[in-house]
N, C-alpha and C positions, 0 to 999 in steps of 0.2 A: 504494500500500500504506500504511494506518496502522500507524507504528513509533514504539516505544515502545525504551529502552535496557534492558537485559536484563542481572543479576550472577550470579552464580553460584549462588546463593540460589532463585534462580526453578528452577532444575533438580528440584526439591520440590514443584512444583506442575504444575498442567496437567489433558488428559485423560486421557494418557498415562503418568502416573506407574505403577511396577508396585512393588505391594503385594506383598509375600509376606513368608515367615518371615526372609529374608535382609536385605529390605529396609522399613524399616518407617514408618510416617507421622511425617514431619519438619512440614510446613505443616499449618495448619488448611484446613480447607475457607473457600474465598476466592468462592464463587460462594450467593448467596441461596438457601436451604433453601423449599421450596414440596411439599405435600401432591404426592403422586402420583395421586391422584382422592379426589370430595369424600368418599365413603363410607369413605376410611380416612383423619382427617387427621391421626393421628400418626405414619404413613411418609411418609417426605421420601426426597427428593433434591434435588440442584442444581437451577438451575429452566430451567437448557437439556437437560439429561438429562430432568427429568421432562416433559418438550415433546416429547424428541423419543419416550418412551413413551408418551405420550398419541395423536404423530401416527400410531404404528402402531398402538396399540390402536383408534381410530376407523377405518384401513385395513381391521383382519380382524374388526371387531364383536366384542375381545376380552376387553372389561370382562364381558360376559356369564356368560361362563364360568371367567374366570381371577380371581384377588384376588389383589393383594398384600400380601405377606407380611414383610417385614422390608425397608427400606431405611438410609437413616443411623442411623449409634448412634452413641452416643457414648463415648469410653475407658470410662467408666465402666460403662456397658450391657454393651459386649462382654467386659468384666470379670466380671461378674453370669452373663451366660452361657455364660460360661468355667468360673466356678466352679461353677454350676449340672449344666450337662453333665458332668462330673468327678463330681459327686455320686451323679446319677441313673445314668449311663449309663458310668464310667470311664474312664480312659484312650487305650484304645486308640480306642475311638470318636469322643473330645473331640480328640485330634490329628486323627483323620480330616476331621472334620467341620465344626470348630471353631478360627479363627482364635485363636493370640495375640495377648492387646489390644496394641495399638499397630499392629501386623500385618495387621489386617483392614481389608481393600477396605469392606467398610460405611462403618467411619471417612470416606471419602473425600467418601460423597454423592455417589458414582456406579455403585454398584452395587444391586441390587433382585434382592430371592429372591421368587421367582411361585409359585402353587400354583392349580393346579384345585379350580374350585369346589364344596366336598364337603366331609361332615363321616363323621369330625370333621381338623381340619386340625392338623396337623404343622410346629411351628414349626422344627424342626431340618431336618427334610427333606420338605418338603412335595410333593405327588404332582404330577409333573410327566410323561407320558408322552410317549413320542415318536408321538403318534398323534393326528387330529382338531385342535383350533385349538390345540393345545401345538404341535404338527410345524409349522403354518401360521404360528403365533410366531418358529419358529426357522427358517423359510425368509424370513421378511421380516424377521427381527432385522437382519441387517447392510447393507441398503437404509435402516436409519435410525440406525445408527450402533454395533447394541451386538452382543457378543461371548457366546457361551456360555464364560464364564470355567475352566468345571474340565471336562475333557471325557474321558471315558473313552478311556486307551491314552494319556494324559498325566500321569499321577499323579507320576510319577519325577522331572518338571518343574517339575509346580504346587506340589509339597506337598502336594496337597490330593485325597481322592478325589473320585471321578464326583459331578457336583452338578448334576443337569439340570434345577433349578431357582434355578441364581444366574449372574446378567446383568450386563454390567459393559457401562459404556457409554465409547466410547475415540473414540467421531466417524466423522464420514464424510474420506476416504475407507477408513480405517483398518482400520476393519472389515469393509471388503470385500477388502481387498490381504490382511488373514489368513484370512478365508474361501476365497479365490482359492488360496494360499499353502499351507494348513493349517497355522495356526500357532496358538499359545498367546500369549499376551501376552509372557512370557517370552522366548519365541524370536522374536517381532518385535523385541523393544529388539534382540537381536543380530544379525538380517537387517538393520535400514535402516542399520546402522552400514557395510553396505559401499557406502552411499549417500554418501559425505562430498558438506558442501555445498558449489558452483562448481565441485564437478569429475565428477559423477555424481546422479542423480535414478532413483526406481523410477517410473514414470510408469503413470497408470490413469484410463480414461474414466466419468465418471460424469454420467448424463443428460446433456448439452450442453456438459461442461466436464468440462477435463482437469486433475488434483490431478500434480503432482512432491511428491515427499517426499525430503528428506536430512538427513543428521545435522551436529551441530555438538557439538563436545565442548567442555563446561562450557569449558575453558581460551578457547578459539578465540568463544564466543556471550558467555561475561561483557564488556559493555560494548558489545556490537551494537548496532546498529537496526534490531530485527525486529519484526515484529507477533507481537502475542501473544493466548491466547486460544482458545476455539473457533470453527472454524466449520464450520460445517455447507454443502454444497454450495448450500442454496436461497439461501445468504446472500451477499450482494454483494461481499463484502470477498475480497480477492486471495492472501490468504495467514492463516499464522496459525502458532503455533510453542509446544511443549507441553513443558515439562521429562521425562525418563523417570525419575528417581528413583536413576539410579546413577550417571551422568557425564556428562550432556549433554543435549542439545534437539532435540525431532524438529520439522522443519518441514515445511508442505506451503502449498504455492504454486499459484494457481488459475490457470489462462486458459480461455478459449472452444474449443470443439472446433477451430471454423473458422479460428481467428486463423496 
């Protein structure tokens, strides 16, 4: 395993960090900003997030028909369309819809609003249906690592209403254990916590190799030697370890099915 010493401080970063009204972005984005395809290149993302949407959009032929639509902002942005929305469309809606800056997963450079290709498009809520290569999106979404982040009959959770167009990328195997699970990001940070680490693992096979995930609370990981970082299952490295944003580090630790 490559390990790296880990403080307290890193619990603000990761894939894993969870965004919302309660909890709101401490680190800057620590991972290189890259276009998410050539035809739009001022949405970004991270450039392991935007790999691992590039590798499913070349799985279902989904540039075709899908564009993207808003990825990284920055405070400032999400500010502008904070005030914006408030303007245009009022309150009630701008809560619904509409992160406060600081608060917003965009911030992060790992999340990405999609819309089907159509005009005219809809920067607030772009048309995303659950039908044809949108449905075919959201069945291979978490084979490559990302989450339908706000999901209807979650709202009381998220904050946030139904948004069947914003994607939040948390890794492999992450997004399959909430897939599996039916969770929200939310309710993972409080599932893997009954995972402590050296004394329990949630364990899940993914192609040829089996991920363990366990918690480490800020107190118990400041000063470790864990690897840190994403990894994605294709990737050789044996482990990898993601701050969540409120008290601690999720890790998940790789071996061989066969081993």
């Amino acid at each position: 395993m490559i390990v790296m010493k880990t403080s307290k401080d890193d619990i603000y970063s990761g894939d894993l960090i969870l965004v919302n009204a309660m909890h709101g972005i401490v680190s800057g984005v620590t991972s290189p900003l890259i276009p998410v395809h050539p035809s739009a290149p001022s949405i970004l993302m991270c450039s392991h997030a935007a790999d691992a949407l590039n590798r499913l959009m070349r799985e279902i032929d989904g540039w075709t028909s899908i564009v993207p639509v808003s990825g990284w902002r920055s405070r400032e942005e999400q500010q502008t369309i904070w005030d914006d929305s408030l303007e245009e469309n009022g309150i009630a809606f701008t809560q619904k819809y509409v992160a406060v800056p600081g608060h917003s997963e965009h911030q992060t450079g790992l999340a990405i609003d999609l819309g089907l290709r159509q005009e005219p498009l809809d920067f607030i809520c772009p048309a995303f249906p659950d039908s044809g290569i949108c449905r075919t999106f959201r069945e291979k979404a978490a084979g490559h690592g990302f989450i339908l982040r706000y999901p209807a009959g979650k709202e009381k959770i998220t904050g946030i209403a139904h948004e069947p167009w914003h994607f939040r990328y948390v890794g492999i195997p992450h997004a399959e254990i909430m897939a599996r699970e039916g969770l929200v990001l939310e309710e993972y940070i409080d599932f893997i916590r009954r995972f402590p680490y050296k004394s329990a693992s949630y364990q899940i096979q993914c192609g040829g190799r089996i991920a363990s995930v366990s918690y480490i609370s800020a107190d118990e990981g400041a000063g470790a030697m864990l690897s840190r970082g994403h990894c994605p299952a294709a990737e050789s490295s044996s482990g990898a370890v993601s701050g969540n944003n409120v008290d601690g580090f999720i890790l998940t630790e790789w071996r061989d099915a066969d081993e």
